[in-house]
C-alpha positions in Angstrom: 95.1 -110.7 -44.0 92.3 -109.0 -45.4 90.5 -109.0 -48.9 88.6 -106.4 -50.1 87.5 -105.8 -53.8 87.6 -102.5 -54.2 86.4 -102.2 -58.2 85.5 -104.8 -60.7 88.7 -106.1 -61.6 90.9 -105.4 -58.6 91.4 -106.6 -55.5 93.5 -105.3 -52.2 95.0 -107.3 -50.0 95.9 -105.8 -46.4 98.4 -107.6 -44.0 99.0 -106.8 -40.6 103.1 -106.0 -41.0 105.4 -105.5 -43.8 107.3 -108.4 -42.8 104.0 -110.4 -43.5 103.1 -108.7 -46.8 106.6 -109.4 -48.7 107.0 -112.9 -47.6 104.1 -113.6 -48.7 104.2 -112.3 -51.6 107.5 -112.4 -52.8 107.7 -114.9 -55.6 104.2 -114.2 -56.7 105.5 -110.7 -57.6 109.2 -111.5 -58.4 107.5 -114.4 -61.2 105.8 -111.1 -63.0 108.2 -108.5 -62.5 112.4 -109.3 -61.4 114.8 -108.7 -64.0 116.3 -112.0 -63.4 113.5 -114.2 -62.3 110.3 -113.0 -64.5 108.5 -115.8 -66.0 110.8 -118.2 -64.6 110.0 -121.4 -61.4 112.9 -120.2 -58.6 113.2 -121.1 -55.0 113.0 -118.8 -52.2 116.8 -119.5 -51.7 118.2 -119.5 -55.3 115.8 -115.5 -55.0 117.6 -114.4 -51.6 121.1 -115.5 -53.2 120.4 -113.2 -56.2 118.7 -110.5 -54.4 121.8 -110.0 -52.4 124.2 -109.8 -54.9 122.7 -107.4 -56.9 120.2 -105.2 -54.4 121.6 -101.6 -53.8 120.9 -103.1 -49.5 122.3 -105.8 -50.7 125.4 -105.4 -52.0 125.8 -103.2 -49.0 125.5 -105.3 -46.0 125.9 -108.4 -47.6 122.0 -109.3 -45.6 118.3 -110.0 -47.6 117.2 -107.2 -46.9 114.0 -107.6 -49.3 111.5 -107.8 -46.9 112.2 -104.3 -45.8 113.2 -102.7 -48.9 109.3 -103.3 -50.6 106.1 -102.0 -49.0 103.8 -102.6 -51.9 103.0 -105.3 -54.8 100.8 -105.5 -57.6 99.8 -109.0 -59.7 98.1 -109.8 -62.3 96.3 -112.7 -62.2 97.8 -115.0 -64.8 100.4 -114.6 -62.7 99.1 -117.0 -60.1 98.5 -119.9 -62.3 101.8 -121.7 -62.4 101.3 -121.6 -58.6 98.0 -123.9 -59.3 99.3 -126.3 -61.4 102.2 -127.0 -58.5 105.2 -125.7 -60.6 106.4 -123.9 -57.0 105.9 -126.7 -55.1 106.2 -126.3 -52.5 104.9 -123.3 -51.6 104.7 -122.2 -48.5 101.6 -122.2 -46.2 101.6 -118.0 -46.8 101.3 -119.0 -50.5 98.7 -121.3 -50.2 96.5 -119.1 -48.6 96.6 -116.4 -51.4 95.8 -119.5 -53.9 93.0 -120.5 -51.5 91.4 -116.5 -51.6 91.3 -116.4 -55.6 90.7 -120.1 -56.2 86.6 -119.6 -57.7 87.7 -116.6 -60.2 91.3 -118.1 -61.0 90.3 -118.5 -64.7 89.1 -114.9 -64.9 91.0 -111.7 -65.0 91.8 -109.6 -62.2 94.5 -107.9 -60.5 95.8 -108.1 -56.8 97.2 -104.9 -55.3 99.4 -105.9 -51.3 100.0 -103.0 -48.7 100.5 -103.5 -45.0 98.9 -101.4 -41.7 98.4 -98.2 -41.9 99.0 -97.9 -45.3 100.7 -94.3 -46.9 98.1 -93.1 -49.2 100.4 -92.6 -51.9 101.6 -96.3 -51.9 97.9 -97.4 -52.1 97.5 -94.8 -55.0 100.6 -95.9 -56.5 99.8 -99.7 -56.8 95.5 -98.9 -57.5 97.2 -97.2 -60.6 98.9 -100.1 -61.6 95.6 -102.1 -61.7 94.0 -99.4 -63.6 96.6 -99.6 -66.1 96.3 -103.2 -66.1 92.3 -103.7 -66.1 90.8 -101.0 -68.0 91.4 -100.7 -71.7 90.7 -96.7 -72.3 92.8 -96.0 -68.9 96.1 -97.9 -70.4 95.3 -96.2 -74.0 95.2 -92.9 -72.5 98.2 -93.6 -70.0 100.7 -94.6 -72.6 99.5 -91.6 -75.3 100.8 -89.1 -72.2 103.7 -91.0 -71.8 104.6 -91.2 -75.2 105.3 -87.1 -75.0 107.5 -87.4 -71.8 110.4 -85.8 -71.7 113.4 -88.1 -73.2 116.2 -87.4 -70.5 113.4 -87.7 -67.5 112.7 -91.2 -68.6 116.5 -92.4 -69.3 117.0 -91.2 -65.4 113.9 -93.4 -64.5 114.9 -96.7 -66.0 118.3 -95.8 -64.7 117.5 -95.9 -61.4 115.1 -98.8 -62.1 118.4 -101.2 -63.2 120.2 -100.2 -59.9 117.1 -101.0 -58.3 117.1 -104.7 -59.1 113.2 -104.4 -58.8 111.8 -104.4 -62.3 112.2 -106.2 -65.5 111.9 -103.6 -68.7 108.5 -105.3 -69.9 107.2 -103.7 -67.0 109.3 -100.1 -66.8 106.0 -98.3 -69.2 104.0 -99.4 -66.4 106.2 -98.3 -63.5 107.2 -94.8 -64.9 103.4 -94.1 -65.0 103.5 -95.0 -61.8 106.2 -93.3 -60.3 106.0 -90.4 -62.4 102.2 -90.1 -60.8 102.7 -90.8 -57.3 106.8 -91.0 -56.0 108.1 -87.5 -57.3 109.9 -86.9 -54.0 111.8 -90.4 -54.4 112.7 -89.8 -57.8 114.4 -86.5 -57.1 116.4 -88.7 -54.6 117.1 -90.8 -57.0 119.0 -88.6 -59.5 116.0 -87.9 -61.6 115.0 -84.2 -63.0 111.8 -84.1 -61.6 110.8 -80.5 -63.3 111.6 -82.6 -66.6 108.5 -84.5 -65.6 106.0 -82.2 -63.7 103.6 -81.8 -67.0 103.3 -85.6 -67.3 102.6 -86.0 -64.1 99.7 -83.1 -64.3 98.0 -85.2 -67.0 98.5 -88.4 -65.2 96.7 -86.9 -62.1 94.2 -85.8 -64.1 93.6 -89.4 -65.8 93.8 -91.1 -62.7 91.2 -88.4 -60.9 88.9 -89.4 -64.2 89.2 -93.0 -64.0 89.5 -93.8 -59.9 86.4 -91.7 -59.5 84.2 -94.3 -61.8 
């Protein structure tokens, strides 16, 4: 596992596999963002049981397939602090060691972005803009005024394939469509989506991401 701040308020964290990456992970992420889970103290197992249920892999094969299905996360740091006051307990030695990393700037905030090897450039991009969003003020302002214009019907098709997803509770879908819309246009024309509904967001979310990454 490696550390690396890579601007003020964000930090990446690179693992060696994927398989190392989500289980570590996992709850950290599922505590900010699951549909079921979000703000809530699970176990791994009570997680697993639900994921399987009501995963598109899932429901499939019948298999947690979650470790495979995810290949980057993105946390805020508030996030981690039900971890330090033990209300996971107990957490599991991959766990500890994230609570070990951020344990002198705990009461400050940050953001942790997770990829693993040689990551995809547009999974790094994708999960950088989500600190962005998260950590500067003007970026988020400007963000949400383009999405606020976004085609209706494009953004129905989004959160659409978000619920059959089983990935993302809807205080986060803002976040993700800016997200998605900016970096995964292939996967959401796989996914049902209209993506020429969405091509002149997406030009002025480039453009807003080009402004702010650079700085």
């Amino acid at each position: 596992m490696i550390v690396k701040q890579i601007s003020k308020n964000i930090y990446l964290i690179k693992f060696k596999t994927r398989n190392d990456l989500t289980s570590t992970l996992l709850r950290f992420q599922e505590h900010y963002e699951s549909p079921k889970f979000k703000g809530k103290i699970f176990t791994l197992e009570e997680y697993k049981k639900w994921y399987i249920k009501n995963s598109p892999k899932g429901i499939k094969t019948g298999k947690f397939t979650y470790y495979k299905d995810w290949s980057g996360f993105n946390i805020p740091s508030h996030i981690l602090q039900p971890f330090y006051r033990g209300l996971f307990n107990p957490l599991t030695e991959a766990e500890k060691s994230i609570l070990h990393v951020f344990n002198k700037i705990r009461n400050k905030k940050f953001y942790i972005i997770g990829v693993y090897g040689d990551v995809d450039k547009s999974i790094l991009k994708h999960e950088i803009a989500h600190g962005m969003y998260y950590s500067n003020n003007n970026y988020h302002k400007e963000v949400n005024a383009v999405l606020k214009k976004m085609d209706s019907i494009a953004v129905k098709q989004i959160i659409k394939y978000f619920k059959k997803n089983a990935g993302y509770h809807k205080d986060v879908y803002l976040d993700e469509i800016h997200a998605y819309t900016l970096t995964e246009k292939g996967l959401l024309k796989k996914r049902g989506v209209d993506v020429h509904r969405i091509l002149n967001t997406r030009k002025e979310l480039l453009q807003l991401f080009k402004k702010y990454s650079s700085r």
